[in-house]
Phi, psi and omega in degrees: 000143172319113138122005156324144181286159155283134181316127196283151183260182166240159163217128169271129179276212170003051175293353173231041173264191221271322173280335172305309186307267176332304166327316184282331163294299209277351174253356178293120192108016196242120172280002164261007171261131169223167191214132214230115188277156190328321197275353176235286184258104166256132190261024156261013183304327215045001142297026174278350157328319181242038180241029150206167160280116207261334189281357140312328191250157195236309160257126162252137174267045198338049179269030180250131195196129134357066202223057131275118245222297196281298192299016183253353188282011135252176179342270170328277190314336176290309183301294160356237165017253187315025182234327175272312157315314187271294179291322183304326176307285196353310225275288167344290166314350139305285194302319149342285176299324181302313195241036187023086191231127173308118152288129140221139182223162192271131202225188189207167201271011193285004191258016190212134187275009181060031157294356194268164198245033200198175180293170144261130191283182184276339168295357184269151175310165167266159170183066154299176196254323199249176181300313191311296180296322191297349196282288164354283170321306168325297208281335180276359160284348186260347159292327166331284216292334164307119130349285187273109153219116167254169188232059216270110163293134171230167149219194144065031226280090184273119162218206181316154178053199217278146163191188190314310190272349162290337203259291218302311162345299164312283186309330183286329140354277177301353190087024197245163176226113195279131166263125189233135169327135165239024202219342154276183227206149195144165170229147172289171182235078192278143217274355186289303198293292204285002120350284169310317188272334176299324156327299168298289195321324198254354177273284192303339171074045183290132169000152145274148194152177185270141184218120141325105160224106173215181175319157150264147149166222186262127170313153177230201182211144201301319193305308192282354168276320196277013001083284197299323189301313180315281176334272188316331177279359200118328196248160177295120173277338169289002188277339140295140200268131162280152184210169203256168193267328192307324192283356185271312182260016193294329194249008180284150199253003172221182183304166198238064196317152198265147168227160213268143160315316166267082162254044152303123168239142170285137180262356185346284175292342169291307170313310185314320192268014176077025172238130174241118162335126189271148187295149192270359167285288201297318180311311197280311175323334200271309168316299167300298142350255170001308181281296250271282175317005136295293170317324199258344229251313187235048178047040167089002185239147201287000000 
């Protein structure tokens, strides 16, 4: 009809991290998404007011975040952490409340010290260990507060470019045999699948609130992924060492974050709303076939 407003749009914050990218893959070609990497939005800037028409937009999406875990346990890296994690939601989470602009944001299972014998739900307190989960934790209570909001907890978390599982990848290639942690807990998250699902949350207009999101099937251990890594490539998976984390970290040379044993988060609710997770099995299987058919495609070079 003459004279209809045009459909208010979404904007991806942090587009050119490992989840931006996949946002940006899974939106591509969409004239209502748009996506602005730290060199178009820095959320330590203090501008962020004026860095949009903000009453253009309906959803924002929060994929920008701080996460070197070791370097924020120093002086500098703490300060970071909070100006990004924290002040920047702060900041976001304002602009939100102002022009009821839907948040959505990413959260970690680092809000939990992983003591629990059981999955963690979206309802359990947080107590977190490191700097890192407490910057987290902060910002989901201060997202809590936007009217439109979700809250996607995730963990253990893979996409383009470097990550666990591309290095073990590497390492297995080169011939090195790797001691990889055995005593922490999890299921991986591939950033395609939590792509998606931040999606589902924002097409369907699911309850608002905090949501579980990682792989579905049975938890593991970084040691038994990289072992699967091996395996799916080609390679002997016993040339991985399972190794305990104080002793994976005893000799390291700068701090150390500490981290939790349990990061199972329960999918229930999430499953309730009528999105099913993809298996963290199947996932990983998919990825590697990807890289290995990547590899051989461009004669071995990375």
């Amino acid at each position: 009809m003459a004279g209809d407003l045009p459909p208010r749009k979404t904007l991806v914050v942090g587009a050119g991290g490992q989840l931006g990218r996949a946002l940006r893959v899974a939106h591509e070609g969409s004239a209502h998404v748009e996506f602005a990497e730290r060199a178009d939005i820095d959320l330590t800037s203090g501008s962020l007011v004026d860095a949009r028409r903000w009453t253009d937009y309906d959803t924002i999406v929060n994929a920008a975040a701080y996460t070197a875990v070791d370097a924020a346990e120093t002086p500098e890296g703490r300060a970071s952490a909070w100006a990004v994690n924290v002040a920047g939601t702060t900041a976001l989470a304002r602009i939100a409340t102002e022009h009821a602009i839907t948040l959505i944001h990413v959260s970690s299972d680092y809000v939990f010290d992983g003591t629990a014998t059981r999955a963690y739900t979206e309802d359990d307190p947080v107590a977190p260990l490191s700097v890192y989960g407490q910057t987290k934790a902060a910002a989901d209570y201060v997202v809590a507060t936007v009217p439109h909001h979700y809250v996607v907890r995730t963990s253990w978390v893979i996409g383009d470019g470097r990550n666990f599982v591309s290095t073990m990848l590497s390492l297995a290639e080169r011939g090195i045999d790797p001691a990889v942690v055995d005593d922490q807990r999890g299921r991986l998250t591939f950033t395609t699948d939590l792509a998606r699902a931040i999606g589902y949350l924002a097409r369907r207009r699911a309850p608002y609130g905090v949501y579980n999101v990682t792989g579905a099937g049975a938890t593991t251990t970084w040691a038994d992924v990289a072992r699967s890594t091996f395996a799916l490539a080609g390679h002997d998976p016993s040339r991985v060492t399972g190794v305990s984390t104080r002793d994976y970290f005893a000799r390291a040379s700068g701090p150390v974050a500490p981290r939790p044993g349990n990061s199972e988060l329960d999918l229930a609710k999430i499953t309730a709303a009528g999105f099913t997770p993809a298996k963290a099995d199947t996932a990983l299987a998919d990825y590697v076939e990807r890289y290995v058919e990547g590899r051989a495609s461009s004669g071995g070079e990375a």
